[in-house]
C-alpha positions in Angstrom: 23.3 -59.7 -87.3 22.9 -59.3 -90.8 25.9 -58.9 -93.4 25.7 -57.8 -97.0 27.4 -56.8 -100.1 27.3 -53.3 -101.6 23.0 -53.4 -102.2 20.6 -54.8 -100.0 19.7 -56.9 -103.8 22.1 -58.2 -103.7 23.2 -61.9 -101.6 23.2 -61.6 -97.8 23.6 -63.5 -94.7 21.7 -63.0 -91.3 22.2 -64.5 -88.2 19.4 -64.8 -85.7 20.0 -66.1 -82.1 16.6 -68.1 -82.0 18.1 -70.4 -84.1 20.7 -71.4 -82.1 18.3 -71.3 -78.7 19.4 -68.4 -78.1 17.7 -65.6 -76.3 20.8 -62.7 -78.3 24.2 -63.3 -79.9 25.8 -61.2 -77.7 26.0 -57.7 -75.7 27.6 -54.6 -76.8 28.8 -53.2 -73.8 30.8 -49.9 -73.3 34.7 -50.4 -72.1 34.5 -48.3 -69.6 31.5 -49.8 -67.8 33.0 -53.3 -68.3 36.0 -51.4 -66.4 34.1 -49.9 -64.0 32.3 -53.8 -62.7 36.2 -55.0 -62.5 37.1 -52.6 -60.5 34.5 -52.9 -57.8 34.7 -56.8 -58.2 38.4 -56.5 -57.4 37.2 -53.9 -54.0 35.1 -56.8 -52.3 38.3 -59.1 -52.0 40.2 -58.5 -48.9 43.5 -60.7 -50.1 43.9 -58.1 -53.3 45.6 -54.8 -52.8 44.6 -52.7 -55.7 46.8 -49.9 -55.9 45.5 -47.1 -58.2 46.0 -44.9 -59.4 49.0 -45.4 -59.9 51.9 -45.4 -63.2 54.5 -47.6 -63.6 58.1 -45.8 -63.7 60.3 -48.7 -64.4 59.9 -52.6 -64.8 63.0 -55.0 -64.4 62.0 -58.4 -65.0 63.5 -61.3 -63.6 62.5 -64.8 -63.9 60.4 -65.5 -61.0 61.5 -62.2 -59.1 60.8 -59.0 -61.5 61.1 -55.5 -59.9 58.1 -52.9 -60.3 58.8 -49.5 -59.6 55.7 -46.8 -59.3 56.7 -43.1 -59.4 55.4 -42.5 -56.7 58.9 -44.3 -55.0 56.7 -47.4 -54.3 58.8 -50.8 -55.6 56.4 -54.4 -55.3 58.6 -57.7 -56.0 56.5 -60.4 -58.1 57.2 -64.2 -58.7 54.5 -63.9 -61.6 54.2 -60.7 -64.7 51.0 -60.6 -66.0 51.0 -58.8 -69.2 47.6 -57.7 -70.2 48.9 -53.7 -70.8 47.8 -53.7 -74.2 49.5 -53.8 -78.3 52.6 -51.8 -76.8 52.5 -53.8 -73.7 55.5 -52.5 -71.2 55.7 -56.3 -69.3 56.4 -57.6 -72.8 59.2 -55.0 -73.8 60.9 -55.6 -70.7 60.8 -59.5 -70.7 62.3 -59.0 -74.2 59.4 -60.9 -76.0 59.1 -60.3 -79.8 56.2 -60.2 -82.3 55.0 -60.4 -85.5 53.0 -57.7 -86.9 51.9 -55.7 -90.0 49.5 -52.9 -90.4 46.9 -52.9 -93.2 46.1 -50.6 -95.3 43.2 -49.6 -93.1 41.6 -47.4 -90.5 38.7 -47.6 -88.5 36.7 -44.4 -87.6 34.0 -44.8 -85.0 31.3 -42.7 -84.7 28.4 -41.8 -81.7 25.4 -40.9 -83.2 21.7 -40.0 -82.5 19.0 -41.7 -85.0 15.9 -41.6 -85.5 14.9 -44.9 -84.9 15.1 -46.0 -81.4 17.4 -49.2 -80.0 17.5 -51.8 -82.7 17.2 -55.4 -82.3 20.4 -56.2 -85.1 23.3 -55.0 -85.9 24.7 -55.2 -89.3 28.2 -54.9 -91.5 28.1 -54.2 -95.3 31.0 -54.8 -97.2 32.4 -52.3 -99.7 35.8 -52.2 -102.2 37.4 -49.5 -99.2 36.1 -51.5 -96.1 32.9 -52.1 -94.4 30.3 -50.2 -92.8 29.0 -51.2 -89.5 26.3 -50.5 -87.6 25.7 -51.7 -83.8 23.1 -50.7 -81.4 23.3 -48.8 -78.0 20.6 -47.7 -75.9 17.5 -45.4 -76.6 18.0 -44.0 -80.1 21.9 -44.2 -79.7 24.3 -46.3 -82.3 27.8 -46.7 -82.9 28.6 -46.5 -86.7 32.2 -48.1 -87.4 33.8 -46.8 -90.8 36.7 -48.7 -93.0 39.0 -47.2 -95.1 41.9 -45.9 -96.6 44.4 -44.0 -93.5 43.9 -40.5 -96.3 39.9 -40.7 -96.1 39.6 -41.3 -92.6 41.8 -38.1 -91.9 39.5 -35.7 -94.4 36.9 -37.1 -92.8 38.0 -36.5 -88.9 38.8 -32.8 -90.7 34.8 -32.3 -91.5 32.9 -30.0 -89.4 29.8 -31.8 -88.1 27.4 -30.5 -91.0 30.0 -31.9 -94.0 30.6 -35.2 -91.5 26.5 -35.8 -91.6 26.5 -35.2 -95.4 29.2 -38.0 -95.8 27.2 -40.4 -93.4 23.7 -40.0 -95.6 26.0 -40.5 -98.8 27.6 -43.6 -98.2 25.3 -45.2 -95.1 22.0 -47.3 -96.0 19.1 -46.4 -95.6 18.1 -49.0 -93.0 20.0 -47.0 -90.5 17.2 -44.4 -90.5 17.7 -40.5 -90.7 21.0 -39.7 -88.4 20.3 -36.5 -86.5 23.7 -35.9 -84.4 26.9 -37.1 -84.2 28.2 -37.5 -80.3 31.8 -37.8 -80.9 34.3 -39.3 -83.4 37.1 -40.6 -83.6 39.6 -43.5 -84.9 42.7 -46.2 -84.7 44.7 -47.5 -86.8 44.6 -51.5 -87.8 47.1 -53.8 -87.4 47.9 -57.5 -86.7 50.4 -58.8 -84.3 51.3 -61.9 -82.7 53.8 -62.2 -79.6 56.1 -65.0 -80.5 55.6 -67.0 -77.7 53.0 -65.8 -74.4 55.0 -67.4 -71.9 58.4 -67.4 -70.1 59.4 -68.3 -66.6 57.4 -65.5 -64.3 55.7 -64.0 -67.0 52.6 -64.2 -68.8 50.8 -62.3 -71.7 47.0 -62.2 -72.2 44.9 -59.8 -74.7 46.0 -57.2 -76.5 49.7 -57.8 -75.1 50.2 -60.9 -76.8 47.5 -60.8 -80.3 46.0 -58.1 -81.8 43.4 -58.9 -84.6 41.4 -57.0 -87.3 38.0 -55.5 -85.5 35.6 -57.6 -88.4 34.1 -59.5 -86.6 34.2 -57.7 -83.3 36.2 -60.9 -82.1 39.1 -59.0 -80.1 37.8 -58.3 -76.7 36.0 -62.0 -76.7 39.4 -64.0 -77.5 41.3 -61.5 -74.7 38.3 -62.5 -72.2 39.1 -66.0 -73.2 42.5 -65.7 -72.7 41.7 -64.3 -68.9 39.7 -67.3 -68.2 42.3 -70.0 -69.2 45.0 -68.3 -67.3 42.5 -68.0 -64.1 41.9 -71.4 -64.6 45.6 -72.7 -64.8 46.9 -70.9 -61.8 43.3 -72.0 -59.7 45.1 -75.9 -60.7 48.6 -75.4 -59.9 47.4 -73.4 -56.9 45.8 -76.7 -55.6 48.4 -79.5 -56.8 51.4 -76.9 -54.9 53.4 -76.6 -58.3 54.9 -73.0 -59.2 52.5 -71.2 -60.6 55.0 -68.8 -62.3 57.4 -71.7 -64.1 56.9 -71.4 -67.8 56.3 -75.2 -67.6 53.4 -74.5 -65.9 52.4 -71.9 -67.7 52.7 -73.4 -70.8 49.4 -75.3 -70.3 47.7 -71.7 -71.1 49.5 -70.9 -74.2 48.7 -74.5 -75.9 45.2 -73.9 -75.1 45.1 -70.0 -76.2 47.6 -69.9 -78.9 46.3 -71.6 -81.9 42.8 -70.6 -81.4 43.9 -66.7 -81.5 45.8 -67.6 -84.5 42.6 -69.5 -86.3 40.6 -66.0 -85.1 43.9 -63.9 -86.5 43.4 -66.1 -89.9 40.1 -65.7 -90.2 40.0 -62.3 -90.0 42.9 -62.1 -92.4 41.0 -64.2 -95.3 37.5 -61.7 -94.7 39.5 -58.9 -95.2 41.5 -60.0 -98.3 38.5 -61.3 -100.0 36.3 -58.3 -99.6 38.8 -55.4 -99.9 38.5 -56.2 -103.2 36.7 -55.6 -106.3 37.9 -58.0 -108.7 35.3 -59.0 -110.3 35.4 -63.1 -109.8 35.8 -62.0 -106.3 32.8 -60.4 -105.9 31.0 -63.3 -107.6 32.8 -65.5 -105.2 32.0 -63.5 -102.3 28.1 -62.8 -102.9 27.7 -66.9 -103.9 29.1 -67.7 -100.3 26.7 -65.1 -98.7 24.0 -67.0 -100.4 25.5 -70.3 -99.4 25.4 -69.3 -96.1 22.0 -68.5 -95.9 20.9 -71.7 -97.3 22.9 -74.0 -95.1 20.7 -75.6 -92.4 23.8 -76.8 -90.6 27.1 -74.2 -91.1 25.2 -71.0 -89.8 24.2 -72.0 -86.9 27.8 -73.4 -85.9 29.2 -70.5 -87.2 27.2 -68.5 -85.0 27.3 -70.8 -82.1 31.7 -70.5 -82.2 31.4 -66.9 -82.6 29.4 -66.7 -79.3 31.7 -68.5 -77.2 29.1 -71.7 -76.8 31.2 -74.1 -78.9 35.3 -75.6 -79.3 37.6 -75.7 -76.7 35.9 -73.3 -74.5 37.7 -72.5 -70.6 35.1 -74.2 -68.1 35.0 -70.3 -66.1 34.0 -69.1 -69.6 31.5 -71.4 -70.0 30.3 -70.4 -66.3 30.2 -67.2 -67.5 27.4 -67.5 -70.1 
């Protein structure tokens, strides 16, 4: 993954997975495939009754007996509300959690296009004054191109017809990307942070989206939420065996000291990448292109760095670390 400023002249940083032992730094993998596995995961247990489709009509929580009504009539009682329904999370609103949040001054339009180089081996992020530009790689000669800027810009451009929409892309994409022939589909969302103030309360729990949301940079979101699945799995798989009630917030607590404060570190982080390069002061810019060539020239940070960002280092869940 390589990430620059403005001109490929100018300082950059790359991150290469051989130097961490690595054979990649990660996967990009479509949402609804990832989806799709869950769902027939979930089919081959016989003590799981998945019930879908299916909407949710009403939801009256109730510490350690909440109410779920389905529109189709259908009521289930549970002991334990998991919340992982996404930023306008519906288990949240009805166990009267709060949050923090502000929106920045930003959105992101993502873009499915046809190149003409075929499936790259990197994916890359150049920072401008609006936002960056990102690149990431899907199969055959497929990419995802992920735009940052102003709410205005990103609404003339969604206006384009295809032709104008290219134009823009050749003007203000490098030239690394190669020549881009077709654009798939388009679209965008708006970016925001948000923090529930606490995840936890007696019979319900919040994971993902439903309790953080955190600027895309750094691709980081989905990887903390999967984080957050595999400390709750593991929690309840304790309790389950020492007979204590998995639903009390007591217990439950054990999974929001864990989560918590490493979601906030991510939130941070994202926050300081954001302030510093959505900016073109000019000691700024010095600033930020000296750390990109620091970076590069540090035997020991990168490879850390990278190694945190993949999930291989820190206070890792032990079904995560199973995982890779």
């Amino acid at each position: 993954m390589k990430v620059w400023e403005s001109s490929e002249s100018m300082a950059s940083t790359e991150f290469r997975s051989d130097e961490v032992g690595e054979p990649w730094l990660g996967n990009i993998v479509e949402n609804r495939i990832t989806q799709l596995a869950l769902l027939e995961t979930l089919k081959r247990f016989d003590n799981i009754d998945l019930i879908c489709p299916a909407k949710v009509q009403t939801i009256d929580y109730s510490p350690g007996s909440s109410l779920i009504q389905l529109q189709d009539g259908r009521e289930l009682v549970a002991r334990l509300l998991v919340g992982a329904d996404g930023g306008e999370s519906r288990v949240r609103q009805a166990a009267g959690i709060g949050i923090r949040k502000w929106d920045y001054n930003q959105h992101a339009l993502v873009a499915s296009v046809v190149t003409d180089y075929p499936q790259q081996d990197i994916t890359w992020q150049q920072f401008t004054p609006t936002g960056p530009l990102a690149f990431l790689p899907l199969t055959g000669n497929q990419g995802s191109l992920v735009w940052y800027n102003t709410p205005d810009e990103v609404k003339r451009l969604l206006s384009l017809s295809e032709a104008d929409f290219l134009q823009e892309l050749h003007k203000t994409f490098p030239d690394c990307l190669g020549q881009i022939n077709q654009v798939l589909e388009r679209g965008f969302f708006p970016l925001r942070r948000q923090h529930a103030l606490t995840y936890v309360q007696d019979g319900v729990v919040l994971a993902g989206d439903a309790a953080h949301m955190i600027h895309p940079l750094a691709g980081q979101g989905v990887n903390i939420g999967f984080m957050d699945a595999a400390m709750l799995a593991e929690v309840l798989l304790d309790v389950q065996d020492q007979g204590d009630a998995f639903y009390s917030q007591v217990t439950l607590a054990r999974y929001e000291q864990a989560r918590r404060n490493q979601n906030l570190l991510m939130m941070q982080s994202m926050d300081m990448f954001y302030r510093v390069f959505s900016n073109d002061l000019l000691p700024l810019k010095l600033i930020r292109n000296l750390g990109l060539g620091l970076a590069e020239r540090l035997p020991f940070a990168k490879p850390r760095v990278t190694r945190f960002a993949m999930g291989l280092e820190g206070p890792v869940p032990e079904l995560a670390r199973r995982a890779v």
